[in-house]
C-alpha positions as CSV (number, residue, x, y, z in Angstrom):
1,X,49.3,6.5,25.9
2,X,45.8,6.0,27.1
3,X,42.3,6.9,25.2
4,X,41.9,10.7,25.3
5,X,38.1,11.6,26.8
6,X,35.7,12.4,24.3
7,X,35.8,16.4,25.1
8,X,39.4,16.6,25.0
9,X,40.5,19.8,22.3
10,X,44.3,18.7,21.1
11,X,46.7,21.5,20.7
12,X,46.5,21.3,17.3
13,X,42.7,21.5,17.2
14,X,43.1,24.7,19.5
15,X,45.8,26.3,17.0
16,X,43.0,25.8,14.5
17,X,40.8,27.2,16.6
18,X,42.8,29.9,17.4
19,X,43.7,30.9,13.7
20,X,39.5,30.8,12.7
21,X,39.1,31.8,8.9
22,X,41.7,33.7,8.1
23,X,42.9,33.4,4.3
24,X,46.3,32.0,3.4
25,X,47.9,34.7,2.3
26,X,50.1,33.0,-0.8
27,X,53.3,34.6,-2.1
28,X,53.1,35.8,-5.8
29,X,56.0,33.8,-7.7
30,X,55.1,34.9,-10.8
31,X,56.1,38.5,-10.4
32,X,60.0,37.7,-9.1
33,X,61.6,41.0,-11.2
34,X,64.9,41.9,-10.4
35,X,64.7,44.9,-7.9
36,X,65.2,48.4,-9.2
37,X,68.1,49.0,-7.2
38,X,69.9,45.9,-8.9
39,X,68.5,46.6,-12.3
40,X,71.1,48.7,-13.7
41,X,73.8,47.0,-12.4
42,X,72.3,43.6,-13.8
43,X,71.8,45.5,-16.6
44,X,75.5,46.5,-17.4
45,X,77.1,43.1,-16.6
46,X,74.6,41.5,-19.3
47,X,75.6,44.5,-21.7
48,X,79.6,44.1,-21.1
49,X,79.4,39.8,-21.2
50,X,77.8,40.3,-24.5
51,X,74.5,38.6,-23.9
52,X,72.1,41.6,-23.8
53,X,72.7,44.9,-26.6
């Protein structure tokens, strides 16, 4: 593969380009609650194997 000239943009310089200063938006791992529509039927299987009263 020969030198690239000096003005050459890569494609990976033009994603960057491309994406400009957006923020990472980051998923929140600390809020992973069960969803409401499972939480009653969690809820009762805890209940009848004994582990939750």
């Amino acid at each position: 593969m020969g030198a690239l000239p000096k003005n050459k943009i890569t494609s990976v310089e033009r994603g960057k380009r491309r994406r400009g200063n957006r923020p990472t938006v980051t998923k929140d791992t600390n809020s992973a609650s069960v969803p409401l529509h499972k939480q009653s039927l969690v809820n009762d299987i805890l209940k009848k194997v004994g582990i939750k009263k």
